[in-house]
N, C-alpha and C positions, 0 to 999 in steps of 0.2 A: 465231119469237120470241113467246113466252106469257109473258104476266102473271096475275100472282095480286093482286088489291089486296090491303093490308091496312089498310087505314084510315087516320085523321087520328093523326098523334102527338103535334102541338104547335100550340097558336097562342098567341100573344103576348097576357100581361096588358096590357089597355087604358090599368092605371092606371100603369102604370111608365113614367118619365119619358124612358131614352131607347132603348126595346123598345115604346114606343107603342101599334105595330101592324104586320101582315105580317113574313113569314120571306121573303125572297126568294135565290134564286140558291142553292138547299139544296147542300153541298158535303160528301159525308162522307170522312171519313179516320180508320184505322184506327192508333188508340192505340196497343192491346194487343188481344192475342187474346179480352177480352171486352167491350173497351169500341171502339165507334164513335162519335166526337165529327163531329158533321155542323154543322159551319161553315158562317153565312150572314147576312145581313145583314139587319138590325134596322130598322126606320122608328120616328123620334118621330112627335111632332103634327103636325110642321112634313115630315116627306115624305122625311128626312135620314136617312141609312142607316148603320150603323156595323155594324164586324163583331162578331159573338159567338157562340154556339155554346149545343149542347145534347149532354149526353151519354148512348146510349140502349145499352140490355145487347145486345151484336151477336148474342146466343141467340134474342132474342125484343127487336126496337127499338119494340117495343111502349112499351116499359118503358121511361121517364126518369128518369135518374141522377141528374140535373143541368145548369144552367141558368149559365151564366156571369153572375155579378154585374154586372160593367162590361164593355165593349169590349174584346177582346182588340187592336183595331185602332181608332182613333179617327178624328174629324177630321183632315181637315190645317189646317196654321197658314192662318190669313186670307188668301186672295190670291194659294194656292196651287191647283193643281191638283183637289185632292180635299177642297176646304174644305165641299164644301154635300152631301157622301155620299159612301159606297163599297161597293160589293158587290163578291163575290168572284169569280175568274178560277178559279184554278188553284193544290190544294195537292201539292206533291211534298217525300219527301226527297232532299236531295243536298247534297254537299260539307261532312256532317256537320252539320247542323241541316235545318230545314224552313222550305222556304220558299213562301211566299202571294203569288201573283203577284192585281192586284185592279184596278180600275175604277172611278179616281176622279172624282168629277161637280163641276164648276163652273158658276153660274150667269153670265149674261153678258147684256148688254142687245140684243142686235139678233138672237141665235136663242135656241130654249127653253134649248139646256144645251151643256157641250162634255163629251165623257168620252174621257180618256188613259189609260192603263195604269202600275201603280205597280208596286214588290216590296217587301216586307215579309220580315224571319227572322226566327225563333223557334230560342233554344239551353236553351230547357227545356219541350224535348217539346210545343210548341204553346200554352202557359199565355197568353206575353204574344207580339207580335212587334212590331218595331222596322224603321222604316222604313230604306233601304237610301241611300236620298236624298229629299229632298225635291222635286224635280224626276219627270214620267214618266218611266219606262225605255222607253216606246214615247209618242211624242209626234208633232202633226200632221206631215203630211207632204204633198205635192204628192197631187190627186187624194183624199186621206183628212184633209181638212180638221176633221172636229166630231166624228167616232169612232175612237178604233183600241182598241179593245177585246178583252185578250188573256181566253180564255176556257180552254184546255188548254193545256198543257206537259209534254213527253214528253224525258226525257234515254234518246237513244238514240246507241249507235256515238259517243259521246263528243263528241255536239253534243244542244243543247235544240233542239228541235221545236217547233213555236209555232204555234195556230191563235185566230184572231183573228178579231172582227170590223172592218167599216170601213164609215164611214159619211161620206158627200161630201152629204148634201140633205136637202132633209126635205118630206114629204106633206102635206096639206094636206086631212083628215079631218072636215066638219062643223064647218069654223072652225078646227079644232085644228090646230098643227101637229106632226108624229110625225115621228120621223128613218128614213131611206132606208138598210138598209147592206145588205154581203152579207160571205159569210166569203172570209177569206185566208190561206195560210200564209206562214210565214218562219221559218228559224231563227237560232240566234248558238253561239258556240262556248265561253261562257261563261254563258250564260243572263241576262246585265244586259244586255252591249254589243248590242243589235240593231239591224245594217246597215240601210237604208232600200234599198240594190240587191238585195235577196233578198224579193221580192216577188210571189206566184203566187195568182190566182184560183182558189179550189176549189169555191167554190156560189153561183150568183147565185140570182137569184128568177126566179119563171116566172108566167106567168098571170094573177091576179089579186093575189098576192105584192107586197110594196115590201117589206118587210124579210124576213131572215132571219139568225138569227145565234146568239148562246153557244152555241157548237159546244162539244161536249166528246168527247174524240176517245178510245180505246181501243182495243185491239189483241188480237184472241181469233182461236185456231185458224188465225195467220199471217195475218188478212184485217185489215185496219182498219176499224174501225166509228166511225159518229157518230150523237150523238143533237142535235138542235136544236129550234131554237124558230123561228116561223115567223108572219104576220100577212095579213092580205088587206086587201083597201079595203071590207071590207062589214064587218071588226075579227071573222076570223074568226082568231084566236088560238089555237096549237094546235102540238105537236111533230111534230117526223118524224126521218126516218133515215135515212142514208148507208152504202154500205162503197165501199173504195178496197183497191189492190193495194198502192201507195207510200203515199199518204198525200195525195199531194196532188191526184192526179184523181181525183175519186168520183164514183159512180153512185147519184141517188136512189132511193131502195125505200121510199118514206113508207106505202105501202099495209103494208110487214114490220111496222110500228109498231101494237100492236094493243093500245096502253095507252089508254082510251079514259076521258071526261068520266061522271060517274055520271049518272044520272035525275035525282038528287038530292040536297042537301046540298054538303059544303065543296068538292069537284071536282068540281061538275056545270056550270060554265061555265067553267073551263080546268085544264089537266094544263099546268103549265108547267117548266121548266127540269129537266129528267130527267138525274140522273147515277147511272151505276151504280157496283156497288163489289160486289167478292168478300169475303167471308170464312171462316173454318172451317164457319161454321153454313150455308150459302148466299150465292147470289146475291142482293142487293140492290138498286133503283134508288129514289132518294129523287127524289123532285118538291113542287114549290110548285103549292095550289088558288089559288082563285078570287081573283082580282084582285090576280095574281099574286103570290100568298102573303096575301094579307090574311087569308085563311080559314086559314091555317097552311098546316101541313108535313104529310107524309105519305111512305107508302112502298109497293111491292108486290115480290113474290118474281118474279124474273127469272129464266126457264127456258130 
């Protein structure tokens, strides 16, 4: 597995009210044969993430087309779920629109956040999308009490595939506290209803590890691949990689991962949230720099 960087391709004007700062959870998804619209999620001043997008020529994503005005995704109403942020999970099409499965944050007084899982569709090509309910489609459950965080979605053999994070604790990092999860799958047969008895462990943490998770999962040359994100107790933050045969036992290969932090500048203290994406022109994998995403968005050629 070889990368090529190519540089920084976006960071967020300071002065715009609700694109603040940082691109996080970069998601791209392919428009048309020349445009890649890579969806991700926006922080004001206040830390609060909303979804919007940038759209970059898929010849050369050098090049920015354009910068979505408003949120394609908002707030949720007060009270809800995803009232205090959102970032993105998983964009697919199916059942004739496109739908944005995403990871909405709630503040709460006795832990830092709780984050459940929403859907969102879009029936004009991705422009706006409209929530599917107000309510998560994946919500606490025994044992995954403060995360269930859907990060991929795979319609395969006429059921959605679903890998996830889950998070039951939280570490306790120089005062701080940081939340504990590891990934999961589960699928549904509709891609809303998801049963809480289809429930399988696919990567804990090892080591010096407490979290590990936004699994984004892909399927090349019959093998299942994963890219993730990953954290230590010394805050050494940093991706790795997975392949499995099914899908749901994997085998780590973090060493295959050779997309690495620069010397210097906007990825030289983290490569985070790695998702790839095919197109006509090449292989692509878009990732978030340094504090994660504050330094902006970037891309390398995937070999």
């Amino acid at each position: 597995m070889n990368f090529e960087k190519q540089g920084l391709i976006f960071k967020p004007e300071l002065a715009d009210s609700w694109k603040n700062n940082t691109f996080i959870t970069p998601t791209p998804f392919v428009i048309d044969e020349k445009i890649i619209r890579v969806y991700g999620g926006f922080r004001d001043k206040d830390g609060r993430s909303r979804i919007g997008y940038i759209d970059v020529l898929a010849e050369n994503p050098k090049t920015v087309l354009s910068v979505s005005e408003k949120p394609v995704l908002d707030l949720g109403k007060p009270g809800t779920f995803d009232d205090n942020g959102i970032i993105l999970g998983s964009i697919i099409r199916a059942e004739g629109a496109i739908r944005m499965y995403y990871v909405g944050f709630q503040l709460v007084k006795q832990v830092k956040f709780l984050a459940f899982s929403g859907l969102a569709i879009s029936t004009d090509n991705g422009e706006t999308f409209k929530r599917v309910q107000e309510t998560p489609i994946l919500d606490r459950y025994k044992n995954e009490k403060y995360i269930r965080a859907i990060h991929t979605v795979i319609k395969e053999n006429g059921k959605y595939r679903i890998w996830y994070s889950q998070g039951d604790g939280w570490e306790i990092i120089n005062g701080i506290p940081y939340p504990r999860y590891m990934i999961m799958y589960t699928e549904s047969e509709d891609g809303v209803l998801i049963p809480n008895d289809i429930r399988t462990p696919c990567i804990d943490i090892v080591g010096e590890e407490y979290r590990i998770g936004r699994p984004t999962v892909f399927k090349e040359d019959g093998i299942y691949k994963m890219f993730y994100t990953r954290d230590t107790l010394t805050k050494e933050y940093s991706p790795g990689y997975a392949e499995s045969e099914d899908g749901i036992k994997w085998v780590r290969k973090d060493y295959l991962f050779n997309l690495h932090k620069s010397t210097s500048g906007w990825d030289s203290e983290m490569i985070c949230y790695p998702v790839p994406i095919n197109t006509n022109f090449g292989k692509y994998v878009f990732y978030s720099g340094n504090g994660m995403g504050y330094s902006g968005v970037g891309y390398a050629l995937f070999k």
